[in-house]
SENU-953099 format. One record per residue: x, y, z of N, C-alpha, C in turn. Coordinates in steps of 0.001 Angstrom, whole numbers. Layout:
N
neast;nnorth;nup;caeast;canorth;caup;ceast;cnorth;cup
X;Y;Z;X;Y;Z;X;Y;Z $
...
//
This chain:
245
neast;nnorth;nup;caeast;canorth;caup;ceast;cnorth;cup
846;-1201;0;0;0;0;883;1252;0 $
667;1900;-1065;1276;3286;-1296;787;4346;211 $
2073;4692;1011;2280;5818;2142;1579;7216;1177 $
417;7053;1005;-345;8203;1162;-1664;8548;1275 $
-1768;10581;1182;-2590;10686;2408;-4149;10941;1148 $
-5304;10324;2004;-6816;10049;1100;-7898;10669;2307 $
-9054;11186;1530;-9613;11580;2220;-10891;11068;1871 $
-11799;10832;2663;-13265;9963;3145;-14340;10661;3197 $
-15197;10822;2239;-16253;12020;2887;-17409;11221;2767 $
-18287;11294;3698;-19647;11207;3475;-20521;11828;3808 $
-21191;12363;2704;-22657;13422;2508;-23744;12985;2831 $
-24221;12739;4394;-25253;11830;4494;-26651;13173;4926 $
-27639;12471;4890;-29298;13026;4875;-29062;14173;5810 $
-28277;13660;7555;-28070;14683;8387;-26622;15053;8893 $
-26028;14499;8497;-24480;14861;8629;-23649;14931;7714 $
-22232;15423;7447;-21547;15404;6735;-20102;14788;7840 $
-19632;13314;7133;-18474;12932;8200;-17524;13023;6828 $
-15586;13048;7683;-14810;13855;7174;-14087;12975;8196 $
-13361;11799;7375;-11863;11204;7737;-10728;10883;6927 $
-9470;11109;7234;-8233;11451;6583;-8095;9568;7062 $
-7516;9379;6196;-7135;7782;5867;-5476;7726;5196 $
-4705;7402;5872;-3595;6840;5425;-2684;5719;6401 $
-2377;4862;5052;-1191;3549;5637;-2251;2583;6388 $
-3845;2595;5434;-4546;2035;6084;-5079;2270;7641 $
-5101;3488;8118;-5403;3550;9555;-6296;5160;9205 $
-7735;5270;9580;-8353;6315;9496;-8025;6697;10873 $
-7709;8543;10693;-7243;9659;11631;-9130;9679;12168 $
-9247;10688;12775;-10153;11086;13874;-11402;11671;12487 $
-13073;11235;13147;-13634;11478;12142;-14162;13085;12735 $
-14457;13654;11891;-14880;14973;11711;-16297;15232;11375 $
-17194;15572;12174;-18972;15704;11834;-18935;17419;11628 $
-20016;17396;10603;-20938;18878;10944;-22139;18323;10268 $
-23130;19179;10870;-24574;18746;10453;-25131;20283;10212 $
-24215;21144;9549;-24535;22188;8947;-24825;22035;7383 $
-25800;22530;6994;-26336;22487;5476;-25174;22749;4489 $
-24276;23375;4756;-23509;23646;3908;-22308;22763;3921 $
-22608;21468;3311;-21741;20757;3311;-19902;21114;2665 $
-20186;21520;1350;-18818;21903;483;-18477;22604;1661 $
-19127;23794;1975;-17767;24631;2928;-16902;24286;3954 $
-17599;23089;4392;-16925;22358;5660;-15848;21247;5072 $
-16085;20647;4097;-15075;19801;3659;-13724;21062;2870 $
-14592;21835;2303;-12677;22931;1685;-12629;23208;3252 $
-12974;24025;3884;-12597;24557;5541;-10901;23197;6537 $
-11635;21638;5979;-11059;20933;6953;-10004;20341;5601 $
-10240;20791;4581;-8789;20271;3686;-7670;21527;3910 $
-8516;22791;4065;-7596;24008;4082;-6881;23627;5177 $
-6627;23186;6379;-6261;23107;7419;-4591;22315;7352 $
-4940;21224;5653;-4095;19792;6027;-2925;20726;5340 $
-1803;20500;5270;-542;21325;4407;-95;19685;3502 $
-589;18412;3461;-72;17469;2930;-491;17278;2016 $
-365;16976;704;-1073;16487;-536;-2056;15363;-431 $
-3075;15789;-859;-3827;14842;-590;-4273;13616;-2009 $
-4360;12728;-2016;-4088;11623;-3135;-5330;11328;-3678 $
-5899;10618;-3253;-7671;10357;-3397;-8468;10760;-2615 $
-9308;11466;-2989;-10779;11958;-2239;-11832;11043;-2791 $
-12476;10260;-1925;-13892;9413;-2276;-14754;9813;-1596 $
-16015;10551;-2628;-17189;10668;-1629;-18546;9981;-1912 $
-18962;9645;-872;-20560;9623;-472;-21233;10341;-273 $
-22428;11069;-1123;-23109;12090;-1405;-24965;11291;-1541 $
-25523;11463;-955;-26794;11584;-803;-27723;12813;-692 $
-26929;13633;-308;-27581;15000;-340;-27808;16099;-1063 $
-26955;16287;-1673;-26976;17382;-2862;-26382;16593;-3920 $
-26523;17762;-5188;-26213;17177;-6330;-24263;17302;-6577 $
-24032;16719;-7188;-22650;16377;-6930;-21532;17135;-7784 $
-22256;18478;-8805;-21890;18782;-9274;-20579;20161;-8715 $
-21796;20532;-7543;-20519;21523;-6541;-19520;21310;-5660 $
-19601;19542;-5330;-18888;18778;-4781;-17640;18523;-5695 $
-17695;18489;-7136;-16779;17713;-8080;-16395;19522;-8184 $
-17084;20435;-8667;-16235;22033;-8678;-15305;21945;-7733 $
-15897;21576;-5926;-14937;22328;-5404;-13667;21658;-4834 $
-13537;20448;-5341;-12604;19569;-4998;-11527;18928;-5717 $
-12282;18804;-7265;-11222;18738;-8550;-9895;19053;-8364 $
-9791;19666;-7685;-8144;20539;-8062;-7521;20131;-6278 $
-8032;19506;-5515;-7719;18765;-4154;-6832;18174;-4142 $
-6909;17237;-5157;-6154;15872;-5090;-6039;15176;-6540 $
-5196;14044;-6157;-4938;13670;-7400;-5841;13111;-8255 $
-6861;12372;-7644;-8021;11517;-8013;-9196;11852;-7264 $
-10166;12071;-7654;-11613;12448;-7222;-12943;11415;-7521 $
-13355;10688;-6492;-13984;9377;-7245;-15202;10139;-6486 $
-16329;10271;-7186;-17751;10623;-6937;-18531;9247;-6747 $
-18948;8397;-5846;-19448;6652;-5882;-20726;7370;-6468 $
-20915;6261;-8071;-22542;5981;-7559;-22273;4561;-8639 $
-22937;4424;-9039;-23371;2913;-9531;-22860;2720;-10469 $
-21955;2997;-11359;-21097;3099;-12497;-19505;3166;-12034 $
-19414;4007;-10986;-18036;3936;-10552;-17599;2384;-10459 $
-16139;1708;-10894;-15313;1194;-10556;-15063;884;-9285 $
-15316;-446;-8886;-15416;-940;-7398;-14196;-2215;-6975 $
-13262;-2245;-6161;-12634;-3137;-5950;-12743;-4755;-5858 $
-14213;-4461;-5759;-15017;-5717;-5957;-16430;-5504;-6338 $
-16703;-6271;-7734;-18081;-6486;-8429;-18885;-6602;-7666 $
-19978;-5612;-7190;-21429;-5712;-6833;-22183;-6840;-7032 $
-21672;-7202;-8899;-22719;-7577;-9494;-24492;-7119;-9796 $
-24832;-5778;-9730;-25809;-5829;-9903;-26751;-6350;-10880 $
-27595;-7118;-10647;-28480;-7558;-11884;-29929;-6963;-12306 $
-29711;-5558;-11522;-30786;-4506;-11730;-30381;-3124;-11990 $
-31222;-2904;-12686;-31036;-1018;-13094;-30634;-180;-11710 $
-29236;-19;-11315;-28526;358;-10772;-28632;1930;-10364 $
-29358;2792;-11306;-29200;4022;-11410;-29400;5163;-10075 $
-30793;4894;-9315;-31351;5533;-8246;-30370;4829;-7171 $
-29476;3706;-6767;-29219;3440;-5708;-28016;4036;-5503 $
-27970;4237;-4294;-27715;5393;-3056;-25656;5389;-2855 $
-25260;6274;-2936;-23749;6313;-2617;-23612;5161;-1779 $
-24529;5864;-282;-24025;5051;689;-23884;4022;633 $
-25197;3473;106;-25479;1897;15;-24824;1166;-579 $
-24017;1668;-1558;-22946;1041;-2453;-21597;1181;-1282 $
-21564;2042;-1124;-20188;1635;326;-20338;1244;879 $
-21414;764;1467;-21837;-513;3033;-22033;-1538;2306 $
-22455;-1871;1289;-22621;-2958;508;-21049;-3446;303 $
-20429;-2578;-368;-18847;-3136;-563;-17860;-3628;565 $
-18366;-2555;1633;-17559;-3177;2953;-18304;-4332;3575 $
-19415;-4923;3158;-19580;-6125;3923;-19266;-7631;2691 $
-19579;-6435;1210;-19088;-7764;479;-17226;-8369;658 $
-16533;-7295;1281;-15173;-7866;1555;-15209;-8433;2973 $
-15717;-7748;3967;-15063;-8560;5664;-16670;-9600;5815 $
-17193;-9690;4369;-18222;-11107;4956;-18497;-12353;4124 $
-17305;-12116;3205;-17098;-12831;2072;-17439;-14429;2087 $
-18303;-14895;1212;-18733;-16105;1503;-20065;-16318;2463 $
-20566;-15379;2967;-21636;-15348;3998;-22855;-14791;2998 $
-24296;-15409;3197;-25381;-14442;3024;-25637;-13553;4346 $
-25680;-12252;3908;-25884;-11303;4602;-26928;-10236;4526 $
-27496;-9602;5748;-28616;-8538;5625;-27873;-7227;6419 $
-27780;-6247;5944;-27255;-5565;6349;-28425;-3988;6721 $
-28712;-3754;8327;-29521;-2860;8526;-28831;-1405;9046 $
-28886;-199;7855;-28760;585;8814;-29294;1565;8862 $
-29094;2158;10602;-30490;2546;11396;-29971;4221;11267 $
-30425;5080;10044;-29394;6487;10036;-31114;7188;9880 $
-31120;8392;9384;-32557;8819;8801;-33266;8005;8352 $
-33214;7183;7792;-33932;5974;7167;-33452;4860;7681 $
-34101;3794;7857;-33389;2401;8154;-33851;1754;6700 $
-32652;1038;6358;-31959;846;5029;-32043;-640;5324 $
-32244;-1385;4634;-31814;-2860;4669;-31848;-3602;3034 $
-30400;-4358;3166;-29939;-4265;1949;-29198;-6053;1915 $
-28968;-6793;647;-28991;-7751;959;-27718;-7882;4 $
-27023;-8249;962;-25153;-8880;-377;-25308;-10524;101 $
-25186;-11264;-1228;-24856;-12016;-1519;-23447;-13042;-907 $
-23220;-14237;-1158;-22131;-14909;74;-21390;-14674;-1637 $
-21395;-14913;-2823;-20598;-14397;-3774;-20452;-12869;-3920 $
-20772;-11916;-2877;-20643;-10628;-2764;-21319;-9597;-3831 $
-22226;-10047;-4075;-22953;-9739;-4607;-24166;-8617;-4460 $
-24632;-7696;-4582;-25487;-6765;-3832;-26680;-7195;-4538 $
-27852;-7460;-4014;-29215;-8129;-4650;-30148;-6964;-4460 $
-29805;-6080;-4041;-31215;-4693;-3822;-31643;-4692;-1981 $
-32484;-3920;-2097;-33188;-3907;-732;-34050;-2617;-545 $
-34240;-2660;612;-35817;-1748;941;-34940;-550;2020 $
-36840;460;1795;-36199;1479;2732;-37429;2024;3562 $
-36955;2154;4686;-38349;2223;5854;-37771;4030;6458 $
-38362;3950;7294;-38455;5396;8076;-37236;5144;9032 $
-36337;5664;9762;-35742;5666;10598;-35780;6157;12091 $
-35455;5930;13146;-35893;5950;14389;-35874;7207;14824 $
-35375;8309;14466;-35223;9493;15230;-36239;9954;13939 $
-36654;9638;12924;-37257;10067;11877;-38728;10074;12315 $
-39211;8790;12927;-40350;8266;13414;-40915;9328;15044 $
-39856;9675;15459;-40000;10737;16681;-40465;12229;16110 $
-39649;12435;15108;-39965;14018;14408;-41417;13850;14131 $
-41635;12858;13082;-43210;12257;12898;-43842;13017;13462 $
-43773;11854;14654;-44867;12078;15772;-45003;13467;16329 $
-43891;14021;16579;-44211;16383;17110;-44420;16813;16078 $
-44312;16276;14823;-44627;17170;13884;-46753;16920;13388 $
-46501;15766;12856;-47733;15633;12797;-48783;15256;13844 $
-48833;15781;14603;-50091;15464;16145;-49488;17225;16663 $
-50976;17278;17325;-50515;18957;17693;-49891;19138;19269 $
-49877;17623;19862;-49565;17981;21289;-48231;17170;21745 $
-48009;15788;20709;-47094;15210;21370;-45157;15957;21073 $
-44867;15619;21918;-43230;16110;21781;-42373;15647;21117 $
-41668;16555;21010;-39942;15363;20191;-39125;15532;21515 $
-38747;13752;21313;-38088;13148;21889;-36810;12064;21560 $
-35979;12044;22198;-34658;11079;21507;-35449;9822;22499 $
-35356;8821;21758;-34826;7007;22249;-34090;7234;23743 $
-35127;6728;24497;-34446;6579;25535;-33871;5348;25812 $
-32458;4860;26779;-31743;3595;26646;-32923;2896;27603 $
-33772;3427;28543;-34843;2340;29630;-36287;3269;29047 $
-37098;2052;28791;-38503;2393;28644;-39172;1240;28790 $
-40530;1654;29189;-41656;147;29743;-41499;-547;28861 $
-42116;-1918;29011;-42677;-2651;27643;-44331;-2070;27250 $
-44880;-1631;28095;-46290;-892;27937;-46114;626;28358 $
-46887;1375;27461;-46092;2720;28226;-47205;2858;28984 $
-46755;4094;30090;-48062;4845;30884;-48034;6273;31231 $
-47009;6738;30212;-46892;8077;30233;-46863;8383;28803 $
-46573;9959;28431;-47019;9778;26682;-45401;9663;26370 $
-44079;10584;26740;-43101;9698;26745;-42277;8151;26496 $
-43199;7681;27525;-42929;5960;27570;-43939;5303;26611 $
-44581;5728;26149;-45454;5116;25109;-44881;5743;24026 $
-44773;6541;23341;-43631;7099;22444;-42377;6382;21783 $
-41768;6149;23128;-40717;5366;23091;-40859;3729;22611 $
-41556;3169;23723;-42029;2030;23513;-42543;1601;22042 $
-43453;2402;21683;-43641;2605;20303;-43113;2317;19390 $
-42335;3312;19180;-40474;3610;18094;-40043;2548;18380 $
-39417;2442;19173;-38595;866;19401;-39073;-290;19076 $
-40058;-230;19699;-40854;-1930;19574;-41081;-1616;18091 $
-41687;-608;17727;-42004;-1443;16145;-40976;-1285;15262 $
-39633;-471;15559;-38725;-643;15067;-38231;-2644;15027 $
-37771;-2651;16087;-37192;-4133;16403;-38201;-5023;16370 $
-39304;-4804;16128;-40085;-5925;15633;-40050;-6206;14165 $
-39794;-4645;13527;-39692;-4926;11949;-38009;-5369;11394 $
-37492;-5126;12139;-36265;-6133;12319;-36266;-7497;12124 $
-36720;-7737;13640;-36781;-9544;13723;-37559;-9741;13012 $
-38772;-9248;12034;-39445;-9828;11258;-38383;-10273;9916 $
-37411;-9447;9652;-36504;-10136;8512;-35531;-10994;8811 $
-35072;-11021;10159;-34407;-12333;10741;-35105;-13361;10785 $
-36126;-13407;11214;-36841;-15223;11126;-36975;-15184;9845 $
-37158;-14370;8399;-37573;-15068;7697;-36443;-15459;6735 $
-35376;-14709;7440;-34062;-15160;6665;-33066;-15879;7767 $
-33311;-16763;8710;-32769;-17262;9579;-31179;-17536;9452 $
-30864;-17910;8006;-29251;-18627;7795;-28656;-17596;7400 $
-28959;-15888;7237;-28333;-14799;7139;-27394;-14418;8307 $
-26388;-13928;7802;-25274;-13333;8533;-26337;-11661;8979 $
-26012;-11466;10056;-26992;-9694;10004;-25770;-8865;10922 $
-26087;-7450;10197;-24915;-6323;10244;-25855;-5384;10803 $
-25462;-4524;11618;-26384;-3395;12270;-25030;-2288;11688 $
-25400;-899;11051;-24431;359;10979;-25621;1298;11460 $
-25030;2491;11587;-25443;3742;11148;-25296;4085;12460 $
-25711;5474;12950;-25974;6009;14199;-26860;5653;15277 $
-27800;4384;14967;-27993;3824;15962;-27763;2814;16018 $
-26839;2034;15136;-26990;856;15142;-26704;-8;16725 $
-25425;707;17781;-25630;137;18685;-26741;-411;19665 $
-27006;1006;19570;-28461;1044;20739;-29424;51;20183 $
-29534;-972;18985;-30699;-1268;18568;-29722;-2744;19102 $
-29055;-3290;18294;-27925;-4294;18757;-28047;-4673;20307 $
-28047;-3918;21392;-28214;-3940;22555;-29675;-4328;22845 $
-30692;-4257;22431;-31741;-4522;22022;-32314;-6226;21675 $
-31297;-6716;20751;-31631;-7834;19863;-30948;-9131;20695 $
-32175;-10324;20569;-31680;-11342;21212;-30403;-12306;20058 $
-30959;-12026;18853;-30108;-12711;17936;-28577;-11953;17807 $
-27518;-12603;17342;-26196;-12029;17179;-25837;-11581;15913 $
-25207;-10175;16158;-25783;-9413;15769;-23892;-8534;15590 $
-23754;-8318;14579;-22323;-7804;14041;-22669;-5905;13922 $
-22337;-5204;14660;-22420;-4250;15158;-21535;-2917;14934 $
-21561;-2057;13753;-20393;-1436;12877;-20864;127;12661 $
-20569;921;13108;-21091;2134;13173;-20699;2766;11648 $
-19890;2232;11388;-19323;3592;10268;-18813;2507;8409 $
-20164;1513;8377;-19462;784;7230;-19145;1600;6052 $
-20000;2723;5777;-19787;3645;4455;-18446;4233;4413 $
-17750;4556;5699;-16651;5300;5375;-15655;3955;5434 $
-16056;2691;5820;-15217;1275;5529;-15055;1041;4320 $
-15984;1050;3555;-16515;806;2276;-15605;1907;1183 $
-15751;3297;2075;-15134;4198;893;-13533;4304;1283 $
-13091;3786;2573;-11543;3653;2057;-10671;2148;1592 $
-11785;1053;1238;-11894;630;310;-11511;886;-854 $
-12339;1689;-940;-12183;2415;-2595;-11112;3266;-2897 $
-10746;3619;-1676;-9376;4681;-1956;-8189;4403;-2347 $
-7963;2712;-1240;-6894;2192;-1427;-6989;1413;-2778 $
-7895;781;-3496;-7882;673;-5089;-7577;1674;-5929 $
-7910;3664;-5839;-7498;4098;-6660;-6465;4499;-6484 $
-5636;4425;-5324;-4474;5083;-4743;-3602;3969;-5636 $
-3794;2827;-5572;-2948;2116;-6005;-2768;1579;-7332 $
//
């Protein structure tokens, strides 16, 4: 592996994360959940004085055209993921590829390498809970997309005129008796029920929890349960170290 320095971005629904990757070891990740994504990624390259080699991003949020303006001239190589990009390992898709998601193509790639040979379901729990299905020939077969857990809370204060927004609490009843604990209870339970509903029916699946909640839900689940907060930016220095090299 070529000693140099790559940078990791991902443009997700509510954050923008920002890790420097070299010699195979990602440096400290970097969040803002300010709208203005480009300014925060030139802001934290202005900072580096080192040449930077490959930039790979994950973009879900905006269109990618002010992303590729303002970075072109960054580095040596600029890989924009979407479904056409060049992957260290074949997807294989055997469907019209076009609408699916940066991310999903980087969590897909990082489980088609560290789960190689396994059927796998891979859930993750970010604005949306995502569940996506790679193949034990690593293969990405498609998948579905539901509401996500802090998504399902906004819901609820937004549409009802009295109830609150609230975060997931780590202790709540199994029945609620406050509007809080019923809230909660709620979100969760029918979260992790629509979970285990794709574990029993795929019982001999390998299953992956990512995203920003994936712990808290993991902690949750009686089945075992592979537990990875950050596969997209796994996935995209993946990709780095293929174009770096």
């Amino acid at each position: 592996m070529n000693s140099v320095l790559n940078l990791l971005v991902d443009i997700g629904n509510t954050n923008c994360k920002i890790v420097f990757y070299k010699d195979g070891q990602m440096g400290e990740m970097l969040r803002s959940s300010r709208r203005d994504a480009v300014s925060f990624i030139l802001s934290t390259i202005n900072k580096v004085k080192e040449k930077i080699d490959v930039i790979v991003v994950s973009n879900v949020r905006i269109s990618n055209d002010p992303v590729k303006q303002a970075l072109k001239s960054k580095c040596r190589r600029l890989v924009l993921l979407d479904y056409r990009t060049k992957l260290p390992v074949d997807l294989g898709y055997n469907f019209d590829a076009r609408e699916l998601g940066a991310d999903r193509i980087a969590s897909a790639l990082a489980v088609a390498v560290m789960f190689k040979g396994k059927d796998c379901i891979k859930f993750d729990f970010g604005t949306a809970l995502t569940v996506d299905f790679i193949d034990k020939e690593g293969h990405y077969l498609g998948g579905n997309i539901s509401i996500g857990c802090r998504s399902r809370f906004r819901a609820l204060n937004k549409f009802t005129g009295l109830l609150p927004y609230i975060a997931p609490d780590p202790v709540f009843p199994p029945i609620g008796v406050t509007t809080t604990g019923a809230m909660t209870a709620g979100v969760v339970f029918g979260l992790i029920f629509e979970v285990e509903g794709y574990i029993r029916r795929y019982p001999k699946h390998t299953i992956i929890f990512t995203g920003g909640d994936a712990f808290y839900f993991a902690g949750k689940m009686k089945n075992t349960i592979f537990a990875m907060q950050d596969l997209v930016l796994l996935g995209l220095a993946h990709i780095a170290d293929y174009y770096a090299n």
